[in-house]
PyMOL commands that place a pseudoatom at each C-alpha (Angstrom):
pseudoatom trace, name=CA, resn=UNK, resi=1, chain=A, elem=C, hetatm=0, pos=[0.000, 0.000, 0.000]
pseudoatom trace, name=CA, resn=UNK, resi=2, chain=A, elem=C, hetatm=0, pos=[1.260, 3.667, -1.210]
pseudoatom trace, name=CA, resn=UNK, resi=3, chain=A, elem=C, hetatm=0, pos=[2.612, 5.406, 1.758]
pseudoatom trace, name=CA, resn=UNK, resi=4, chain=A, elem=C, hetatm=0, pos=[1.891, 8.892, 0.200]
pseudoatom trace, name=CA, resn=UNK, resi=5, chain=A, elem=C, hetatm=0, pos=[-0.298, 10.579, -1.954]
pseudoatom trace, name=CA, resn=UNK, resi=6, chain=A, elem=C, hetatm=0, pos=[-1.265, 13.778, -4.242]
pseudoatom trace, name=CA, resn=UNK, resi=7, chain=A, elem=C, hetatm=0, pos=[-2.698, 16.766, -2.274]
pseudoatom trace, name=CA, resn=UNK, resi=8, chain=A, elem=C, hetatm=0, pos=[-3.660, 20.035, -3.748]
pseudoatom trace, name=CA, resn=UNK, resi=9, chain=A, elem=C, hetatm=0, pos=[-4.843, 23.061, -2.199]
pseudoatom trace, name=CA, resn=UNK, resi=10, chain=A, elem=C, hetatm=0, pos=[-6.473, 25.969, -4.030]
pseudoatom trace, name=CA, resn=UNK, resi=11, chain=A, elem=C, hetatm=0, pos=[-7.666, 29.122, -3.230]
pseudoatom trace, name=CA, resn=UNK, resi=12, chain=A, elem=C, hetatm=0, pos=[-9.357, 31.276, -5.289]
pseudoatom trace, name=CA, resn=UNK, resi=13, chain=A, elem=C, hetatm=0, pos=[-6.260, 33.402, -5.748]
pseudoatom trace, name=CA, resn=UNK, resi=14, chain=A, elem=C, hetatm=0, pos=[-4.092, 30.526, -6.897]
pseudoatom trace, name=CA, resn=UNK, resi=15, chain=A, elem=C, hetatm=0, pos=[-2.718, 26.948, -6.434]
pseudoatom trace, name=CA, resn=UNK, resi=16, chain=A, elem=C, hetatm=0, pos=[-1.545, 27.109, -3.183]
pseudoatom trace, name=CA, resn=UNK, resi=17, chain=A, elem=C, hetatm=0, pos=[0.419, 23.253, -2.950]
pseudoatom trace, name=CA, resn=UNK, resi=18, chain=A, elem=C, hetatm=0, pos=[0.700, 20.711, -5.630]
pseudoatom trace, name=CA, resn=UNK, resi=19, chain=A, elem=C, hetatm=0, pos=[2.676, 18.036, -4.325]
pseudoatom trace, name=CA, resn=UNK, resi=20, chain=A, elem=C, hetatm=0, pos=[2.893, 14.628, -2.705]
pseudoatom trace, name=CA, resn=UNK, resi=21, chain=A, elem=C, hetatm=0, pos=[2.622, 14.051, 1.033]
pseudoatom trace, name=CA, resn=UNK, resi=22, chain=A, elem=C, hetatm=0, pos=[2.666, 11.687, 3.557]
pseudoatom trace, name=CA, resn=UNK, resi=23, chain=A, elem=C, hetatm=0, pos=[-0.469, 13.108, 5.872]
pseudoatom trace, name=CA, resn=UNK, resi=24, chain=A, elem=C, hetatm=0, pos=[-2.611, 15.884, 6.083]
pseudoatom trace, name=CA, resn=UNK, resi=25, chain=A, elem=C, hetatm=0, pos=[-4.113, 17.292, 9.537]
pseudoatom trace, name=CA, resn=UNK, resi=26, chain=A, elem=C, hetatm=0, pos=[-7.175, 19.674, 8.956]
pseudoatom trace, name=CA, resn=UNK, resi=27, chain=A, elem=C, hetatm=0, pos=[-9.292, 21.593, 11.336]
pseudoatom trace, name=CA, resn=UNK, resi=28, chain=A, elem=C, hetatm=0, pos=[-12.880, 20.277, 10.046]
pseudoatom trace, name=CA, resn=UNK, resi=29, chain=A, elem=C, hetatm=0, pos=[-15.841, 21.528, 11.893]
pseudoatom trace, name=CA, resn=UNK, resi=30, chain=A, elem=C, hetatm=0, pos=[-16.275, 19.082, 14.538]
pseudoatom trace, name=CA, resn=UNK, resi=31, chain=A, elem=C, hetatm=0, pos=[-12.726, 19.054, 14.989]
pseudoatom trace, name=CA, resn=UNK, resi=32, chain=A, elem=C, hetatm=0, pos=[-9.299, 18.363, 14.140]
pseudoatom trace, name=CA, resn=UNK, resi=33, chain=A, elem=C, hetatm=0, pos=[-8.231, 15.447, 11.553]
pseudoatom trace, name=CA, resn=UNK, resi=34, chain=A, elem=C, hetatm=0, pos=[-5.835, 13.435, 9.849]
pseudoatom trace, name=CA, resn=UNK, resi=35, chain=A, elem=C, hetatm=0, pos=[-5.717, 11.961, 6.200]
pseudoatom trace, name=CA, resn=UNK, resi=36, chain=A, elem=C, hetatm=0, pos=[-3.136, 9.263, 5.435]
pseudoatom trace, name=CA, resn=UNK, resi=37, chain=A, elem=C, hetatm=0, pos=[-2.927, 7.438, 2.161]
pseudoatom trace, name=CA, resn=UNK, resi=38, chain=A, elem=C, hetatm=0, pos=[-5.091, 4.501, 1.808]
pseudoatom trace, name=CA, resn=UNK, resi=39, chain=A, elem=C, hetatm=0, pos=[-7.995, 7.131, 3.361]
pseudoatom trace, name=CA, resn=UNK, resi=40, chain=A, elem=C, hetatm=0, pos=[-11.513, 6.352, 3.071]
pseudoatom trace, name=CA, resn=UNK, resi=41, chain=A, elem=C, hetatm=0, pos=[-13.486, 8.936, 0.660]
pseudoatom trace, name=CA, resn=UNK, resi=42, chain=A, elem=C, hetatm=0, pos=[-14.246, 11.843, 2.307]
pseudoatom trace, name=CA, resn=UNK, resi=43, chain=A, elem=C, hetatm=0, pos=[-16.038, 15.425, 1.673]
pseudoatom trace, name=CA, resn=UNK, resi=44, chain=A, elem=C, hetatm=0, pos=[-15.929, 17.871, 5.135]
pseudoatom trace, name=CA, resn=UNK, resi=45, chain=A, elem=C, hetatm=0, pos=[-16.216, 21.225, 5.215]
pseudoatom trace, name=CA, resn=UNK, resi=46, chain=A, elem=C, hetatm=0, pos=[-13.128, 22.812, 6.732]
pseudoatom trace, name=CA, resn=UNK, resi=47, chain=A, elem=C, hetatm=0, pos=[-13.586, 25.832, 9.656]
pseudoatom trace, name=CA, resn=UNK, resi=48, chain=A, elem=C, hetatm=0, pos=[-10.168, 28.713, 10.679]
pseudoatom trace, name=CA, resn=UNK, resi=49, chain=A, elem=C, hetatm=0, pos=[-7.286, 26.879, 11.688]
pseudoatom trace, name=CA, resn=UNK, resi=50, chain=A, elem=C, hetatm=0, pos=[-4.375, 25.333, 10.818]
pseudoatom trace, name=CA, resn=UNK, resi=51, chain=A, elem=C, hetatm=0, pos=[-3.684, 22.548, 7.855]
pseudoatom trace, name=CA, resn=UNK, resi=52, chain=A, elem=C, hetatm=0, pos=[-0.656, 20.611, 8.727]
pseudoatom trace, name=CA, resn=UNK, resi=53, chain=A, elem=C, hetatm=0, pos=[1.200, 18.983, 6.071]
pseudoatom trace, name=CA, resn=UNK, resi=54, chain=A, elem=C, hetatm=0, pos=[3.970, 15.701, 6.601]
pseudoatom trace, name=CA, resn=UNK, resi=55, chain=A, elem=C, hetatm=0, pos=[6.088, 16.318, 3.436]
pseudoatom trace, name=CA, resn=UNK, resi=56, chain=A, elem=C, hetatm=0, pos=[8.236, 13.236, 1.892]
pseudoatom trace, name=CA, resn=UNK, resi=57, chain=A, elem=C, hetatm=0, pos=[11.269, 14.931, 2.648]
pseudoatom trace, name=CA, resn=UNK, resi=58, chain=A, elem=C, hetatm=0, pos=[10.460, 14.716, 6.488]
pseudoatom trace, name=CA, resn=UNK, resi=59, chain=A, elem=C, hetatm=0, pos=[9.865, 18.060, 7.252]
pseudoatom trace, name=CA, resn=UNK, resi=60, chain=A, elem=C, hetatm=0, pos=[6.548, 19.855, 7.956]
pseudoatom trace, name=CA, resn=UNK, resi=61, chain=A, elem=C, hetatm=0, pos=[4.704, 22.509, 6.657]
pseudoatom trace, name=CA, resn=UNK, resi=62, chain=A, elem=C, hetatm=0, pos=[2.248, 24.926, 8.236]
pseudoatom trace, name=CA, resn=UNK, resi=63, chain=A, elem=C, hetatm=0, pos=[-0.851, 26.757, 6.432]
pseudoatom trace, name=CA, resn=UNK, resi=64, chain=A, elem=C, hetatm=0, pos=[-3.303, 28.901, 7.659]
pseudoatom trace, name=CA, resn=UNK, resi=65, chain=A, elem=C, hetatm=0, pos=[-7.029, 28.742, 6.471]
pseudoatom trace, name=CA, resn=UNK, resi=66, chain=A, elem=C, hetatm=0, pos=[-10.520, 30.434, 7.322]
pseudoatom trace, name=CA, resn=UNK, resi=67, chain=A, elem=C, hetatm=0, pos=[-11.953, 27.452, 6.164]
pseudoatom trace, name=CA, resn=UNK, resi=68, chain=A, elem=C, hetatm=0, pos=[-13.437, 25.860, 2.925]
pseudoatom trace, name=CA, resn=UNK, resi=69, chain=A, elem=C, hetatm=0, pos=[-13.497, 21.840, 2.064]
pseudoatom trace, name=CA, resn=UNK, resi=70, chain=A, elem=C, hetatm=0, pos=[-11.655, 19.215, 1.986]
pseudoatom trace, name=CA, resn=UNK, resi=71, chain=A, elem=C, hetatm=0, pos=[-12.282, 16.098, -0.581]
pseudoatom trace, name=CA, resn=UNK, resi=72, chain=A, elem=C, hetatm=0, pos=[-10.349, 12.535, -0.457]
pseudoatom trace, name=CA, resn=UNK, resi=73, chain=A, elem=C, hetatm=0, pos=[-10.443, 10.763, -3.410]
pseudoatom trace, name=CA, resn=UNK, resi=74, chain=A, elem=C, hetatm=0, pos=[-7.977, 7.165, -3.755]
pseudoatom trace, name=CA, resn=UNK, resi=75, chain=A, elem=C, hetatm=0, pos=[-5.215, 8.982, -4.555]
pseudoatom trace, name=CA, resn=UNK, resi=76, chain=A, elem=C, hetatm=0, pos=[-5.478, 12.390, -3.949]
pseudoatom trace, name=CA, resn=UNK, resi=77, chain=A, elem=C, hetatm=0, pos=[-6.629, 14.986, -1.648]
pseudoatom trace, name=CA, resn=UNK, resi=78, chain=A, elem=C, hetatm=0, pos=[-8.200, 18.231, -2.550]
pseudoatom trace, name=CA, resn=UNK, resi=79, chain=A, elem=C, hetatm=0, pos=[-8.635, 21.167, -0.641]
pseudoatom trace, name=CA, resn=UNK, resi=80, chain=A, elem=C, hetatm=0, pos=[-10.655, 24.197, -1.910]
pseudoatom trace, name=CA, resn=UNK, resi=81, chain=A, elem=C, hetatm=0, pos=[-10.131, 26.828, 0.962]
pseudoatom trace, name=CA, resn=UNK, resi=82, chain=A, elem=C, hetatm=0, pos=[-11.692, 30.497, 0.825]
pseudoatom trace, name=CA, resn=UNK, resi=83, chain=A, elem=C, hetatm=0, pos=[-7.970, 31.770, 1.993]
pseudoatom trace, name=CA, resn=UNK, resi=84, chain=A, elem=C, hetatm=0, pos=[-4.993, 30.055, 2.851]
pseudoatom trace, name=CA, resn=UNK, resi=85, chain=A, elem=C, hetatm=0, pos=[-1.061, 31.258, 3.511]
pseudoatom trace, name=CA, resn=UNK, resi=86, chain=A, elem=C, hetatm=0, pos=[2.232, 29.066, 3.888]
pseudoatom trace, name=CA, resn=UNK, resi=87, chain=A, elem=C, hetatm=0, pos=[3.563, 30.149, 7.491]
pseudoatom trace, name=CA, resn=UNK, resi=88, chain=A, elem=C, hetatm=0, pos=[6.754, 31.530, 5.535]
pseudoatom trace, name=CA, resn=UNK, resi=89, chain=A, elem=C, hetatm=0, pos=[4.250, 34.219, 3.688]
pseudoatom trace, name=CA, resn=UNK, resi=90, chain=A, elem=C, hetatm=0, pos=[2.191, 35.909, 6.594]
pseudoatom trace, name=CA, resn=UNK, resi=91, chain=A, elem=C, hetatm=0, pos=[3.055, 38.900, 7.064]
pseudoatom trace, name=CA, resn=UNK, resi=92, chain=A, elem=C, hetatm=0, pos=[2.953, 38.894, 11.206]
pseudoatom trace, name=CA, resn=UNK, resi=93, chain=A, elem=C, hetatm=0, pos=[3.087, 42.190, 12.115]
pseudoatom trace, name=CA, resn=UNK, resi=94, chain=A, elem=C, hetatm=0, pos=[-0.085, 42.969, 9.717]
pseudoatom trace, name=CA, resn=UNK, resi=95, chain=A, elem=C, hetatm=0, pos=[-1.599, 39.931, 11.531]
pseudoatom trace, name=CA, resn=UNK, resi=96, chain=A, elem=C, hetatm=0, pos=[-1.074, 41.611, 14.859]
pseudoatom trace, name=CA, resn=UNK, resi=97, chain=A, elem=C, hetatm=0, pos=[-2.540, 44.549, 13.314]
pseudoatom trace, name=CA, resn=UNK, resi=98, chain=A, elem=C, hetatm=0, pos=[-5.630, 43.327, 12.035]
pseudoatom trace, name=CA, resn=UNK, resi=99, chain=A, elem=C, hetatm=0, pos=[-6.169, 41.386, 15.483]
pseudoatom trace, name=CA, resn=UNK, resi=100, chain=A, elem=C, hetatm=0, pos=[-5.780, 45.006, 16.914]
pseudoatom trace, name=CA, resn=UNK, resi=101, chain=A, elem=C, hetatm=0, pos=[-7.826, 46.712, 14.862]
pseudoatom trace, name=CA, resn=UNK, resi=102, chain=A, elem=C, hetatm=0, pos=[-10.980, 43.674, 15.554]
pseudoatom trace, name=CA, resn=UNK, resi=103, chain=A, elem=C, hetatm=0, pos=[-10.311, 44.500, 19.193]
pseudoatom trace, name=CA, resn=UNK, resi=104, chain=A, elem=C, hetatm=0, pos=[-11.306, 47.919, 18.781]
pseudoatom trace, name=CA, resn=UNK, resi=105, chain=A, elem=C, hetatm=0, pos=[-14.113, 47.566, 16.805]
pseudoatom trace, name=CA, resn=UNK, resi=106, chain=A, elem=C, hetatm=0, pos=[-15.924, 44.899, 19.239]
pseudoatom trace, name=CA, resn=UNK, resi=107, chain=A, elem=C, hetatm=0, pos=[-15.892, 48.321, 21.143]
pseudoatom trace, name=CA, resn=UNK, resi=108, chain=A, elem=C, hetatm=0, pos=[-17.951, 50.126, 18.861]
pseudoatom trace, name=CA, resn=UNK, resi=109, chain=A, elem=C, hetatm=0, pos=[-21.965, 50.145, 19.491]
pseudoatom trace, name=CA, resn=UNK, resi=110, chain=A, elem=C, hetatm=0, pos=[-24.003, 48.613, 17.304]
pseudoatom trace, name=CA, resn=UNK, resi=111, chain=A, elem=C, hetatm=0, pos=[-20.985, 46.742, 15.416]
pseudoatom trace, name=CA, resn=UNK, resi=112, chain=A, elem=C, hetatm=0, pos=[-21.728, 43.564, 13.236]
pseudoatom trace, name=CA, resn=UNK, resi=113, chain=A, elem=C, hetatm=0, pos=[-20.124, 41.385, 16.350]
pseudoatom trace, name=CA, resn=UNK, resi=114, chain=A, elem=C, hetatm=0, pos=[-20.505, 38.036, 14.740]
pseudoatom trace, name=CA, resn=UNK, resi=115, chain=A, elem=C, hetatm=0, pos=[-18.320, 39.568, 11.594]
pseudoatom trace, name=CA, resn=UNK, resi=116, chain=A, elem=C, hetatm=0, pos=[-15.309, 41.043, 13.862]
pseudoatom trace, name=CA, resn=UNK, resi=117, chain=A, elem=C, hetatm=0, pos=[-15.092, 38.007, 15.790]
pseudoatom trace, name=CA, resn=UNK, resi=118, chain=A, elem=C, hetatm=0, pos=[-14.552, 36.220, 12.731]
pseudoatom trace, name=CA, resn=UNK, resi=119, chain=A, elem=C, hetatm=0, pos=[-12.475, 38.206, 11.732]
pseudoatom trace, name=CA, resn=UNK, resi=120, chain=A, elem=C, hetatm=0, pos=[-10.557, 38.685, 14.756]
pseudoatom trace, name=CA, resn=UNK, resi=121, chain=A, elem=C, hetatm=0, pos=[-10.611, 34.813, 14.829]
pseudoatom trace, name=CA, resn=UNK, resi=122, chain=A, elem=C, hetatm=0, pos=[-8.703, 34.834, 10.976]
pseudoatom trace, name=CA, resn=UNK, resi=123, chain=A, elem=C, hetatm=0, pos=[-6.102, 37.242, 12.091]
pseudoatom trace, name=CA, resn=UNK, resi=124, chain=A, elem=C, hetatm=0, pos=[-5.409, 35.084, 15.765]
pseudoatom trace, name=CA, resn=UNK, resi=125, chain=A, elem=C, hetatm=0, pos=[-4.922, 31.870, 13.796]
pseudoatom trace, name=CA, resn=UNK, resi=126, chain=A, elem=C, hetatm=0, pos=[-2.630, 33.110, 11.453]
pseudoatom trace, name=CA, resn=UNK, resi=127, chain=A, elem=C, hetatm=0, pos=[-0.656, 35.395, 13.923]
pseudoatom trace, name=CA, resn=UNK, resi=128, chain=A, elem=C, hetatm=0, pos=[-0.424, 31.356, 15.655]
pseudoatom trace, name=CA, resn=UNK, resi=129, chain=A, elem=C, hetatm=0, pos=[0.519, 29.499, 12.133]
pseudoatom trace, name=CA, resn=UNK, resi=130, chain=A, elem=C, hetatm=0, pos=[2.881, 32.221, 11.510]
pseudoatom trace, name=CA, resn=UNK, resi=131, chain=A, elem=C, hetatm=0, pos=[5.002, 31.826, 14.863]
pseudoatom trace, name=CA, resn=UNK, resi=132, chain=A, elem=C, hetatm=0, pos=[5.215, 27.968, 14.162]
pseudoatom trace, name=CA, resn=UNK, resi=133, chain=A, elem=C, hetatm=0, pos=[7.676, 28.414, 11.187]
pseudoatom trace, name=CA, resn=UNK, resi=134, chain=A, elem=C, hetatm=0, pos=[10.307, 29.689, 13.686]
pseudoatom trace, name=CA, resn=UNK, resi=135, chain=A, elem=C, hetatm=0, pos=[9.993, 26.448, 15.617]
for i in range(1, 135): cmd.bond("trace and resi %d" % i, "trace and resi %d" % (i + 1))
show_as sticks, trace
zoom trace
């Protein structure tokens, strides 16, 4: 049995990965979870967190994502995310700034809450995903 397999992940800005892996971790929407090769077929939808990829070469490789889906087929994986960034490319210090700025406007009366949480929420995870490439 193949010990790896095809993943791609797409957002609608560009092809994010192309490549084989080993495993895929995903933050699905009742919770965290892995894909190996040899995975049952599988269509989730995928909530803000972090995607965790086991590359051949050993090494890992951190993503953030607010979410989208993620499809197993035999062979390949396929995840269609609304927004997604390697660890290496966030920009931290705009992270931190957007999380600042959310703060603030949970202050304001009569603010969409439910949208600057999210949003607040985006800017947390990849503040998190970012500090994990210096690891």
């Amino acid at each position: 049995m193949a010990k790896t397999f095809m993943l791609e992940l797409v957002t609608p800005e560009r092809m994010l990965f192309h490549d084989v892996v080993e495993a895929v971790r995903a933050p699905g929407v009742q919770g965290s979870f892995g894909v190996l090769a040899g995975h049952a077929p599988l269509l989730t939808e995928l909530e803000v967190g972090l995607i965790k990829l086991s590359l051949i070469t050993g090494e890992e490789a951190y993503i953030a994502t607010s979410g989208g889906f993620l499809q197993v087929k035999k062979d390949k994986v396929i995840i269609l995310a609304d927004s997604a960034e390697l660890s290496d490319e966030i920009n931290i210090e705009q992270a931190r700034q957007d999380a600042a700025n959310a703060r603030q406007q949970l202050a304001v009366p009569g603010i969409d809450a439910a949208a600057v949480q999210k949003s607040l929420q985006h800017a947390m995870n990849r503040i998190r995903v970012a500090e994990m490439k210096s690891r």
